[in-house]
Structures are given as C-alpha cells and as structure tokens.
MIKOL-602846 format. One record per residue (C-alpha): x, z, y; residue number from 1; residue in one letter. Coordinates in Angstrom, 1 decimal, always signed. Each point is the difference from the previous one (the first is absolute). Layout:
east|up|north|num|residu
X|Z|Y|NUM|A
...
***
This chain:
east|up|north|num|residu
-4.8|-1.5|-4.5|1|X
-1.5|-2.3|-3.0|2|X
+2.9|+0.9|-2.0|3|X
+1.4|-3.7|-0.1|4|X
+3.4|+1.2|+0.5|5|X
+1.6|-1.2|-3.0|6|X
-2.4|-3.3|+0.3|7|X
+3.3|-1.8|-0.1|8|X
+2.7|+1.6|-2.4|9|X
+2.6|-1.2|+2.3|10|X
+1.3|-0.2|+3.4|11|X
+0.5|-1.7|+2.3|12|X
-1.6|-2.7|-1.6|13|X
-3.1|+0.1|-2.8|14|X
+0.6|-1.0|-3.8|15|X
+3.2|-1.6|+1.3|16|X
-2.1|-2.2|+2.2|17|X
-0.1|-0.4|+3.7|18|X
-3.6|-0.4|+0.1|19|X
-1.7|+1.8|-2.8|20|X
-1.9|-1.1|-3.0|21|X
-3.6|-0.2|+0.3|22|X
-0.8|-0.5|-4.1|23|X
+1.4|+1.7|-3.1|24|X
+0.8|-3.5|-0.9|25|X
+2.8|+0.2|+2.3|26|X
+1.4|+3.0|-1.6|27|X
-0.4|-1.0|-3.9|28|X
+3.0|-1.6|-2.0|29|X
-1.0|-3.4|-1.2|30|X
+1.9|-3.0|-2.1|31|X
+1.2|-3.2|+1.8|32|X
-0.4|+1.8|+4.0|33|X
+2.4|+0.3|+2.6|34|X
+1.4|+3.5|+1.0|35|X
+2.0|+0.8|+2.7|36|X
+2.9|+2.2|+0.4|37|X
-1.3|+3.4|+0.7|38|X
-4.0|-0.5|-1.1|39|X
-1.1|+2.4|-1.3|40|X
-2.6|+0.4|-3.0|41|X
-2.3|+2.9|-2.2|42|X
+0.5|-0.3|-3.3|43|X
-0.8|+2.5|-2.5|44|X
-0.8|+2.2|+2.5|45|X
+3.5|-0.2|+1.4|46|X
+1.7|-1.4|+3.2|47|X
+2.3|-3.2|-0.3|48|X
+2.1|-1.9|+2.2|49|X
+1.4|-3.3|-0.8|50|X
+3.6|+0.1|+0.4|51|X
+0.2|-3.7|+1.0|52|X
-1.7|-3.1|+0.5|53|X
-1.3|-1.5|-3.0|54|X
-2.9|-2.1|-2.3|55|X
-1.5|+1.9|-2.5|56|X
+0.2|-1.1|-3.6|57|X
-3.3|+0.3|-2.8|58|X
+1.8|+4.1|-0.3|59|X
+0.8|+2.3|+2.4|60|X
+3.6|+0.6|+0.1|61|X
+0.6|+3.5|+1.3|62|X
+3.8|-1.3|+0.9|63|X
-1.8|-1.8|+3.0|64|X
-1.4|+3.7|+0.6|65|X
+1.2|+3.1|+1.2|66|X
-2.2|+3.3|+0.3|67|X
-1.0|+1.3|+3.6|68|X
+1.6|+3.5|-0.6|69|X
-0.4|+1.8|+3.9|70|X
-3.7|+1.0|-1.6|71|X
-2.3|-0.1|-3.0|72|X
-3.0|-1.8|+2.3|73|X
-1.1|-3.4|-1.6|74|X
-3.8|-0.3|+1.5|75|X
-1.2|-2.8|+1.6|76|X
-2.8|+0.3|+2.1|77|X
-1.1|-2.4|+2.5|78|X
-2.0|+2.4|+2.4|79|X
+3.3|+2.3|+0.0|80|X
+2.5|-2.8|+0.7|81|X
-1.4|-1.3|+2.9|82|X
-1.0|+3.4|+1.6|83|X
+3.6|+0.5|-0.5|84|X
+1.3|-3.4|+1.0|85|X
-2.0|+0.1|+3.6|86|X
+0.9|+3.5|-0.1|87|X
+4.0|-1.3|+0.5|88|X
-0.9|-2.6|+2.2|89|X
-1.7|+2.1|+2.4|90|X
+3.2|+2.1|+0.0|91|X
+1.8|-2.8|+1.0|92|X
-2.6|-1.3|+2.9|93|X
-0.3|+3.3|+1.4|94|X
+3.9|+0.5|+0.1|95|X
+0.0|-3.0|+2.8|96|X
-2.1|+1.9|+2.4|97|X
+1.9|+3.3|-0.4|98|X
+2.9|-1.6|+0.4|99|X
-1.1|-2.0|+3.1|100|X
-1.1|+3.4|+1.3|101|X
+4.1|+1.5|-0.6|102|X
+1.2|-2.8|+2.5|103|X
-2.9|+0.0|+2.3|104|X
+0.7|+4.6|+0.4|105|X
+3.6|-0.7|+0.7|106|X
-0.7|-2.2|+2.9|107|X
-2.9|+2.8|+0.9|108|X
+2.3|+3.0|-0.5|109|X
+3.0|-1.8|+1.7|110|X
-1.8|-0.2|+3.0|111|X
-2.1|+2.6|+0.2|112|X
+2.1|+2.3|-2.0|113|X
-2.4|+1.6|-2.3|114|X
+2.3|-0.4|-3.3|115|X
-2.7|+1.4|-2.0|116|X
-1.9|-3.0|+0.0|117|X
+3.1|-1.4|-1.5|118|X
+0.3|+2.7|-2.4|119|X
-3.3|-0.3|-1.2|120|X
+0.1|-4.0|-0.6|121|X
+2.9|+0.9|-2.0|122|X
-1.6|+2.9|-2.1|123|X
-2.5|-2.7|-0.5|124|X
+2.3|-2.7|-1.1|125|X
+2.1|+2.4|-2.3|126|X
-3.2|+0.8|-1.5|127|X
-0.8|-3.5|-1.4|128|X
+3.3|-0.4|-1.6|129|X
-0.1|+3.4|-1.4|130|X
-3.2|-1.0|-1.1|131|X
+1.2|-3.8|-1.5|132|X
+2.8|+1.7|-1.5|133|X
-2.4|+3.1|-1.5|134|X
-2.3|-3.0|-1.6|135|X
+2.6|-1.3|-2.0|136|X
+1.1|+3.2|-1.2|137|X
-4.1|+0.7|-0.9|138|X
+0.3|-3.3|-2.0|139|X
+2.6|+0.5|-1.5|140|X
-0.6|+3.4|-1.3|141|X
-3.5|-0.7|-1.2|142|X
-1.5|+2.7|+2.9|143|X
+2.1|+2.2|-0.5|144|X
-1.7|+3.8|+0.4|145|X
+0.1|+0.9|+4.3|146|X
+0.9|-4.0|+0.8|147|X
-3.7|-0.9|+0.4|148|X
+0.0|+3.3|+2.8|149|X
+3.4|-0.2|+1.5|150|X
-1.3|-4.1|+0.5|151|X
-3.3|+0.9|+1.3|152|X
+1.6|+2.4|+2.2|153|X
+2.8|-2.7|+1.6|154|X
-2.9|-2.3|+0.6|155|X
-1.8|+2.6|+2.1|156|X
+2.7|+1.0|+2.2|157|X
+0.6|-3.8|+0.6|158|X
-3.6|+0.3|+1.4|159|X
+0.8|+3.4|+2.0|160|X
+3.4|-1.8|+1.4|161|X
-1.9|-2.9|+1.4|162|X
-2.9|+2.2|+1.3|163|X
+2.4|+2.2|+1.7|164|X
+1.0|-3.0|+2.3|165|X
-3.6|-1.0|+0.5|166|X
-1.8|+3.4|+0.9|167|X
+3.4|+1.8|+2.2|168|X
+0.0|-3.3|+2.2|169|X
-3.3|+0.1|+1.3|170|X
-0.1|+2.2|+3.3|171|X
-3.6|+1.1|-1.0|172|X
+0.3|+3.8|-0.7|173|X
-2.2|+2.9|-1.0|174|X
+1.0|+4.0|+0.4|175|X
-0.5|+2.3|-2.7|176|X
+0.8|+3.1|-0.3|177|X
+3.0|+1.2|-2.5|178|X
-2.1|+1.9|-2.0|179|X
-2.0|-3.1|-0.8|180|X
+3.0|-2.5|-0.3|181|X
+1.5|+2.5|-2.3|182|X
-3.4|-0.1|-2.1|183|X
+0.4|-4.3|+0.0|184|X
+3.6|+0.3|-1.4|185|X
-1.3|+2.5|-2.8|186|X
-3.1|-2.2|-0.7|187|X
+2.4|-2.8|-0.6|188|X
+2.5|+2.0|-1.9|189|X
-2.6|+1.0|-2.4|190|X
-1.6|-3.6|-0.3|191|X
+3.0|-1.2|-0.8|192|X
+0.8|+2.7|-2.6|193|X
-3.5|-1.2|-1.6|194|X
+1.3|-3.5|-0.2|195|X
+2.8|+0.9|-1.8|196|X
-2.0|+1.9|-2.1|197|X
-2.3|-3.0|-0.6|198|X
+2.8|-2.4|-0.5|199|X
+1.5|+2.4|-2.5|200|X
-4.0|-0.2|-2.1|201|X
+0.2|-3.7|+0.1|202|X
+3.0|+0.1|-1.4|203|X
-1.3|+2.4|-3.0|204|X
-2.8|-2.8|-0.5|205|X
+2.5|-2.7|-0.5|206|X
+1.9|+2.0|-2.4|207|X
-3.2|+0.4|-2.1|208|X
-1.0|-3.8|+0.4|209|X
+3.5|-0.9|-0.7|210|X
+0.0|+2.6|-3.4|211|X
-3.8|-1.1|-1.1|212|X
-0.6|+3.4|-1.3|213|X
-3.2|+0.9|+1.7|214|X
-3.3|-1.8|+1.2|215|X
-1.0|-0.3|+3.4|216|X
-2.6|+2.4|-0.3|217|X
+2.6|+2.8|-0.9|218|X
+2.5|-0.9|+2.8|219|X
-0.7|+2.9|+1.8|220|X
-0.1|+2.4|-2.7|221|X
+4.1|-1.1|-0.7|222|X
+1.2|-0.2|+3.6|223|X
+3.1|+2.6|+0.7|224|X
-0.6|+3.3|+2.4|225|X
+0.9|-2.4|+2.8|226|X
-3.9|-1.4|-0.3|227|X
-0.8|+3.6|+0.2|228|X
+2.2|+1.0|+3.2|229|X
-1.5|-3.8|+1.1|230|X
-4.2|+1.1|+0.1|231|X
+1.1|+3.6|+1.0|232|X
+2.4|-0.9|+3.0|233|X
-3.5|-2.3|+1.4|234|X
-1.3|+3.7|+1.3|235|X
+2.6|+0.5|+2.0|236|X
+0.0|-3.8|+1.6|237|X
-3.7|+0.7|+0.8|238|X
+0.3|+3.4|+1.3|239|X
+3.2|-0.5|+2.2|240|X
-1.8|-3.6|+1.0|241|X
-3.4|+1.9|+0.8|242|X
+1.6|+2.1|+2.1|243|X
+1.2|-2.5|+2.0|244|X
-3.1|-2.2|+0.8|245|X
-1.6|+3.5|+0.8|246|X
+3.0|+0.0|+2.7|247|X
-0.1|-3.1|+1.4|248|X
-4.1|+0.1|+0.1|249|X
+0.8|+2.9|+2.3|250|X
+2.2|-2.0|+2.5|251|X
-3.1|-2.8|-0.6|252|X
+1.8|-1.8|-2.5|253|X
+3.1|-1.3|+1.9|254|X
+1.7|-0.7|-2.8|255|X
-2.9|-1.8|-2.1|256|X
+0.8|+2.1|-3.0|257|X
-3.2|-0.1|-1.1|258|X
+0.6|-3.8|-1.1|259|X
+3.7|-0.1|-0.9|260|X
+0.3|+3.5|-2.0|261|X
-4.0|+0.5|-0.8|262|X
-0.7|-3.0|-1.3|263|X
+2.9|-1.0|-1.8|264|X
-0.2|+3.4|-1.8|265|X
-3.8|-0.1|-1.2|266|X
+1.4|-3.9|-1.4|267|X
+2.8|+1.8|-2.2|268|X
-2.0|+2.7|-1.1|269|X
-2.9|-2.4|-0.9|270|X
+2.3|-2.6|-1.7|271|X
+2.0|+3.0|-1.9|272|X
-3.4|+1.5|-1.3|273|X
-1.2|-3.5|-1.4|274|X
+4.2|-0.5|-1.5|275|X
-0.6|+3.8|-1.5|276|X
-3.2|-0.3|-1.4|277|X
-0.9|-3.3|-1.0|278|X
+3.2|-1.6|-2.4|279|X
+2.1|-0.5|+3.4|280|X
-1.6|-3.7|+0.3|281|X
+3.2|-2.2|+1.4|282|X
-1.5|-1.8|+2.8|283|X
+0.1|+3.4|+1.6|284|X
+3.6|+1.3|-0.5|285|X
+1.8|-2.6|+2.7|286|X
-2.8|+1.3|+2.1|287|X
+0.7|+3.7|-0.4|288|X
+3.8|-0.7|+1.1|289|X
-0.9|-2.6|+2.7|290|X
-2.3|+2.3|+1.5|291|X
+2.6|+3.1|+0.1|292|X
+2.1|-2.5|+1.6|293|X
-2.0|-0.9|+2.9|294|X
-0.7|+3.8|+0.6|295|X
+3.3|+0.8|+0.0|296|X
+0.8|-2.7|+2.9|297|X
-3.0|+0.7|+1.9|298|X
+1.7|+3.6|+0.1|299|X
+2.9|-0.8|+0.7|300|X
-1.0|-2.3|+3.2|301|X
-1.9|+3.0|+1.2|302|X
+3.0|+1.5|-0.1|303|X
+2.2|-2.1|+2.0|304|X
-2.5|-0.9|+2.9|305|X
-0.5|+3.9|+1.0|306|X
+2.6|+1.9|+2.1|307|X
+0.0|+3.8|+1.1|308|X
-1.2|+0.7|+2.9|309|X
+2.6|+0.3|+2.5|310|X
+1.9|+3.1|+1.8|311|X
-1.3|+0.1|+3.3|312|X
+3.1|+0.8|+2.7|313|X
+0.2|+3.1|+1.9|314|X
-0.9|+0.1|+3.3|315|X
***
C-alpha cells in the first residue's frame, strides 16, 4: 500500500544481503572494500552484482561486476526497503500460524468430520505460497501491470480462508431472510469490484511516479478511464449499502449495518474526495485500500453468521 514493493530489487533476499542495508554507503562502490559474492551495488544508475568475493582496487573493475538484468530498478531508498523487508518477514511469521491451524483442522475434521475446516486451512495455506511465490515474480518483473492486483487479491482471500474457519465454527447464529442475504453477497461483490478498481488506479499512479512526467498536482487530470469507472462505481456502493442499513434498521439493526457498511462507506467516500481533490496527499492512499478492506470482511462475516430461516415440517 506505500508502494515499497520494489524497496529491495531482489528476492528473497535485499541487495544481495540477508538483512538489508540501512545507508547508501552500503550500496556505493568504493576502492580497497570488501565485497561479497552476490552484493549488489547502484552505480550509474544501474544495478550490479559482484560475481565473486573480492577487495576493491583504487578503479572499479567492471570484470568483478555483472549487470542485474531481471529489471531496470537501481533506487535505493531506506523507507522502501525496510517497509519491504518487514513486509517478507511478516509473510514468513504469519505462515507459522496458518500452518499450525492446517494440522490442528485435520485433527478437528478427523473427528468431527467437518472436512471443510480442513479445506479451508488449506485454501489458507495455498494462499501464502501463491502469494511468496507471486512476490518474487512482482520483483522480478519490476511490478509488472495486474501483479500489484492479482497480489493484493491472494492476500485477501488468505484473510477470507482463515475467517471462514473463525466465523462457520461458532454456534451463534442469526436468520435472515434470502432476499436480504442475497443483497449481503451483491454488496460484497460490488465492494470487491471497487477494490479492483482502486488497485487498478494505484497502479496508474505508480506508472506516472515511475515515468516522472507529470506533478502531483496533475495526477488526476492523467489517470486512465479506470479512475473514472473508480468515483462513478462509489454511487452504486452507497446506494446498494443505503439500502441495506435502511433494512436492517427495520429488523432494529440485527445485523449492525449501520457500523460495518455505514461507517466504513462515509470513511471511503471522505478519504476518496480529499485523494480527488487535494493532489491525492500519500498518507491517505494505504488508508483508502485498508479501509475497503475491513468493509469488505465485515461483510463478509455478516454473511457467514446469518442462516435462512428454516422450513417448518408438516404436521
């Protein structure tokens, strides 16, 4: 979300390093300095790694040197490297918990025989390797157009996996009718179709940060027709989510709608008025995504804690 993702040109590791550089000093050719096999450097505003380990004479000598030809990236920036860096090592710490949660459902569905637990733990853990094995191809191809989306949208259904389990094991249920859990699925449908459609904009900004062209201030004024289809698509999000607090306030907010659709729709709208209107100030853009996120799980919660109301037997 703070566009670090090429923070560290390669993967797994981060200029070659296990633990990334925190200084341009560590990055910069200089005479009579150790290198190690596989460091890499910027010079000249290109990406170098050392073919073996060596001392550096008074010159460099580009025979020690071999360009870093997967992608044209040679920035370094320390707040992007480290957003990146913990951003790989939270993968990893993460992973041990969904896999914990795989062996723990077998034992669960093995005895209780509810192999969708199972299932589920396993959608979750596919998921995260889709998504480690995505990152490196991100890398690699210096973002390549639809990555930063397709990688946004692995991470979320890691989330849905894992809340699946959570939410469908409680016994707590409430009834709603099927006219209202079909209007939950098409809220969520369409919120997610607006994500996309963000992810797709954010993608259009790094394109013109990455190209230089244009000032902040005219952004906007060079975004695609996606940015369009983006604001437009907001009116039916509020429309379709209107409806449905004005629902659920009739069955006295069973469903607290109010709070997990209402809300969370006056923050986008307020955030994406304040991206449109004043230079799309960056602090805000991780909070535009983050917030789509959370509405789309509290949604989708909603969703798996109702149940139709049940047939009632003849007599």
């Amino acid at each position: 979300m703070t566009g670090s993702g090429m923070g560290c040109p390669d993967w797994p590791k981060c200029f070659g390093r296990t633990i990334p550089p925190v200084s341009k000093d560590q990055v910069t050719w200089k005479p009579q300095t150790d290198f190690f096999e596989g460091q890499m450097i910027v010079h000249n505003e290109t990406l170098y790694t050392s073919k073996l380990d060596f001392i550096s004479s008074d010159n460099m000598d580009l025979d020690h040197w071999e360009p870093y030809t997967k992608h044209d990236y040679a920035v370094f920036n320390a707040f992007h490297i480290w957003v990146e860096f913990i951003n790989r090592l939270t993968g990893v710490v993460a992973g041990i918990p969904v896999l914990l949660t795989l062996l723990l459902s077998f034992i669960v569905s093995r005895k209780k025989r509810k192999w969708w637990i199972f299932a589920a733990a396993m959608g979750a853990v596919f998921m995260m390797a889709f998504e480690a094995w995505l990152g490196k191809l991100v890398v690699d191809g210096n973002l390549i157009p639809g990555s930063i989306t397709i990688h946004m949208v692995g991470a979320i259904f890691v989330v849905f996996f894992l809340q699946l389990i959570i939410t469908r094991t409680k016994t707590n249920k409430l009834t709603i009718s099927r006219p209202g859990k079909q209007l939950l699925w098409a809220f969520l449908v369409v919120a997610f179709v607006q994500l996309l459609l963000g992810t797709q904009v954010r993608e259009a900004v790094d394109v013109l940060i990455k190209n230089n062209e244009f000032p902040r201030a005219e952004w906007i004024a060079n975004l695609p027709i996606s940015f369009i289809i983006h604001r437009s698509f907001s009116w039916v999000i509020l429309l379709l989510g209107g409806f449905l607090i004005y629902k659920d306030w009739k069955q006295n907010n069973e469903l607290g709608l109010w709070w997990r659709i209402g809300f969370w729709i006056s923050f986008q709208i307020g955030i994406g008025i304040i991206l449109a209107w004043f230079e799309m100030p960056k602090e805000l853009q991780p909070l535009h995504l983050m917030g789509s996120i959370i509405m789309l799980l509290f949604v989708f919660e909603r969703i798996l804690i109702t149940q139709l109301p049940k047939k009632s037997s003849a007599a």
